[in-house]
N, C-alpha and C positions, 0 to 999 in steps of 0.2 A: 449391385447397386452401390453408388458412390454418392456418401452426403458431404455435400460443400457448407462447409459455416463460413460465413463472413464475418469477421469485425473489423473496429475500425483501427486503424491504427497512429494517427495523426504523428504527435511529436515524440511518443510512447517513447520509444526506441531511444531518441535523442534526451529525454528527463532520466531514463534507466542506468545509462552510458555516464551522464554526469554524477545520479544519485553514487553510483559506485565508483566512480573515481573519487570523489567526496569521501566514500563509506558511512554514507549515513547509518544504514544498515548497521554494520557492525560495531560502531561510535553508540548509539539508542541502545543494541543488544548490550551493550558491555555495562552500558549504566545503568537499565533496566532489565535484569533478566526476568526470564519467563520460566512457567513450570516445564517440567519435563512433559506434560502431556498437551500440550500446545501445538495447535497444527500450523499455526504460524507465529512469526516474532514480531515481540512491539516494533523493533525494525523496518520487518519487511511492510507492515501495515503502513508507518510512518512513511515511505516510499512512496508505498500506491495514493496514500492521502495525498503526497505534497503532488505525485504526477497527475492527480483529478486537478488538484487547485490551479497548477497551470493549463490543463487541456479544460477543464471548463470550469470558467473560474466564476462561475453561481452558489448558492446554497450548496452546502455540506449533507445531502439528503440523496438515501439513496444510492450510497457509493456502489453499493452490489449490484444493482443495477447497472449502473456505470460500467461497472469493472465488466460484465455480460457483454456488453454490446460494443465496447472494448477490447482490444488484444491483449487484457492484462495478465492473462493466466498465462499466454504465450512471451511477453517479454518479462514481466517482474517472477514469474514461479509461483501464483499465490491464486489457488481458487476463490473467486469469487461468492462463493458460497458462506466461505469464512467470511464475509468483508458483512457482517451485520452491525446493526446499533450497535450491539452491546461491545461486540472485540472492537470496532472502535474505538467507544468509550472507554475501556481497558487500557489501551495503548496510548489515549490522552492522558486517562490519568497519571499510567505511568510514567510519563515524561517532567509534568509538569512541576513537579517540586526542581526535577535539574533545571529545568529553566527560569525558576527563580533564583536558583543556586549562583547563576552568570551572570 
């Protein structure tokens, strides 16, 4: 027996391509690092954030969700399972004093 999942994949692909020519990712890791026992990076999180706000650019509620019925796991690398309130909220924090710093 063969199980097919669908997600969706809209612009995915095309937000992923530019996040990393950017290097958001790695630009956020290098300013805010993380612990060693982190299953993902303020980076990568910053990523998946910024590809929700362009594919659905409603309330910040629910990324995990999002990120489920999304191909996010297949194009960013980053289960969904991580993407809760709280590592959210982790990954704002940690950003927010560099961006007052600019």
């Amino acid at each position: 027996m063969t199980l097919v999942v669908e997600r969706r994949l809209g612009a995915l692909p095309a937000s992923a391509e530019f996040l990393r020519r950017l290097d958001v990712a790695g630009i956020i890791d290098e300013l805010c690092p993380i612990r060693d026992v982190a299953h993902v990076t303020h980076g990568q999180v910053i990523e998946v954030l910024v590809a929700n706000r362009l594919a659905v650019p409603t309330s910040m509620v629910r990324v995990g969700d999002w990120a489920r019925v999304w191909a996010v796991e297949e194009v960013f690398g980053v289960d969904p399972g991580f993407l809760n309130d709280d590592r959210l909220a982790r990954a704002l924090d940690a950003i927010a004093p560099q961006l007052e710093q600019s």
